[in-house]
Steps between C-alpha positions, in 0.01 A plus 500: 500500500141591531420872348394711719605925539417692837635844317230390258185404757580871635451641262165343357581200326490158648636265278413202721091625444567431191647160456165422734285645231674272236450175716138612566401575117665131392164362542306726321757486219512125452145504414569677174817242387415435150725272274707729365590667803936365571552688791373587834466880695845676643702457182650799306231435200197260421565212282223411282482261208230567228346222361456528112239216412332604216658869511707526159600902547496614884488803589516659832207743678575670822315755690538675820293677761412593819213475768472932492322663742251193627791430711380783729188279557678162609714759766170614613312185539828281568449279254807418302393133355328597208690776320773270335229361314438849373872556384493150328149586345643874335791299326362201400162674381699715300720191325240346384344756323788385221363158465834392785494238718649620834778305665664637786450834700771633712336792809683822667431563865641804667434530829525805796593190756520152397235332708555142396093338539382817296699454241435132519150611403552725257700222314231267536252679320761509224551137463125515502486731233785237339256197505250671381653613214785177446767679561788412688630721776884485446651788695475841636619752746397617846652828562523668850518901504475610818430924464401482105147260605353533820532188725137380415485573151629352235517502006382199361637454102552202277593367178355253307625246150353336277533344171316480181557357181584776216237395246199482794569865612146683518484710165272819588601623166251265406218622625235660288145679564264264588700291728385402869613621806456240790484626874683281770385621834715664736489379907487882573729827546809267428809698530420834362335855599607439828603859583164617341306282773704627739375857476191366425411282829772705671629163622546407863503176704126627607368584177661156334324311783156620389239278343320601215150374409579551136865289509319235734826523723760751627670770292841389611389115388449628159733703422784265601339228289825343271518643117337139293760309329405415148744242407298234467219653351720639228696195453148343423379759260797480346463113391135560402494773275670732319607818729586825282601690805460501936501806707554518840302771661737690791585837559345726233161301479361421180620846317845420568541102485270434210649663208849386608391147319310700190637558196460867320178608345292221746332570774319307809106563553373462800148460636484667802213309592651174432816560751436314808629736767580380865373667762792631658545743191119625544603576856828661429348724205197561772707573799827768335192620161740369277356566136465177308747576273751541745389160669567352140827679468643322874349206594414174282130505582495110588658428123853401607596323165340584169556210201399602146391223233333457175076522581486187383703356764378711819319214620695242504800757630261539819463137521816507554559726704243381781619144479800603655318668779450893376172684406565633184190726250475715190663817568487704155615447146826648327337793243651746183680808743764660641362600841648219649228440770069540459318426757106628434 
């Protein structure tokens, strides 16, 4: 007998809507099948089998996150295709910065009324985020809560795991005063600082709709642009040099992210001159007179991933990294302190 509750529907929750959702997501789902994946969507759990070539001691990485507040900006612009790729991108991101390989990713939908094509989309920017990042997309949950989301709304969150082998986790104990920090370029705001640029742009369908000169397209184009996956650039860096330590630049900015990879008594110097900052930072610190400490302190100021490496291998480290597709540049160097962050 087919499942199916009128009690239920009257009360908010159409289970029906929600088998549609599954049959409609299938596609986007087989696109991110990978060999070790054993089982398909609807099952209690994901089956996944890790493949331990040339791995002697694995050990398992896993992160979670969320999408946050940039949400509010797909709502407004009704846009829903691209923020899965930000949910995979705040895992997997994160993962890597431990030398780990990701291999499957797992999302949480929840959901003020299940409406079956949008949530379709918002599960085909995940598998998106998936290829983009290798991962297999084994699983999840769509969750319909009629009176705790409102109908058009919905929370985006994730999981992500990977593997590494024990001996080729990074070491930032290793690092030493003198070493090179490398700059990977972010593809804007990402995911963070979104209820800063909120207040700041006082954000409406109008005001997201407006072009700006200085972003060479609309405010709401921008700011929904997906968080940069850095998998493969990683991945890449990681068979070309050695890489002491990664840090991914999110919430907290550069005073908060960078000395979570530094070991006591060293500290990162920064150029201020030498950080290449995107344009939509310039307007939001223009726009809400943000001091540029502050600025530093939020957003990643187009440095979404920052690698550090012996000086003597920063060039071929950003050989690396722009063969596989990212603009990468000298950032700073590691230096004799405890202040954690300098940026002169």
């Amino acid at each position: 007998m087919k499942s199916y509750s009128e009690s239920y529907k009257a009360a908010g929750v159409d289970v029906t809507a929600g088998y549609k959702a599954v049959e409609l997501m299938k596609q986007y789902v087989a696109r991110t099948v990978t060999s070790g994946v054993l089982s398909g969507i609807g099952g209690f759990g994901g089956l996944f089998e890790l493949d331990m070539t040339g791995i002697k001691k694995p050990v398992l990485v896993s992160g979670t996150d969320g999408v946050g507040t940039k949400l509010k900006i797909a709502f407004l612009m009704d846009k829903h295709d691209t923020v899965g790729i930000d949910c995979v991108a705040m895992c997997v991101n994160d993962i890597i910065c431990c030398g780990a390989k990701p291999q499957f990713f797992l999302d949480y939908i929840a959901v003020g009324k299940n409406y079956p094509e949008k949530v379709a989309k918002i599960v085909s920017g995940v598998a998106e985020g998936c290829v983009q990042s290798g991962a297999a997309l084994i699983g999840g949950e769509t969750a319909e809560m009629p009176g705790f989301y409102p109908e058009d709304e919905y929370d985006l969150a994730g999981f992500a795991v990977g593997v590494v082998d024990k001996d080729k986790i990074l070491r930032p104990e290793t690092q030493k005063a003198g070493d090179v920090m490398i700059a990977i370029k972010s593809s804007g705001v990402h995911s963070n600082g979104f209820s800063l640029i909120r207040k700041v742009f006082t954000v409406s369908e109008s005001n997201l709709a407006r072009h700006y000169s200085d972003l060479g397209t609309t405010l709401g184009s921008v700011l929904l642009t997906p968080t940069k996956i850095y998998v493969k650039a990683v991945m890449s860096l990681l068979d070309s040099v050695t890489v002491k330590s990664l840090s991914h630049i999110t919430g907290g900015g550069f005073y908060e992210n960078i000395p979570r990879s530094l070991p006591d008594g060293i500290s990162a110097k920064i150029e201020r001159n030498a950080v290449q900052v995107l344009p939509v930072f310039d307007l939001i610190a223009k726009t809400g007179k943000i001091p540029e400490r502050d600025m530093f302190n939020t957003f990643n100021m187009g440095v979404g991933m920052i690698a550090v490496v012996d000086k003597n291998d920063a060039d071929k480290a950003i050989a690396a990294i722009e063969a596989a597709g990212e603009e990468a540049y000298v950032l700073g160097e590691l230096v004799e302190s405890d202040e954690g962050v300098i940026i002169v």
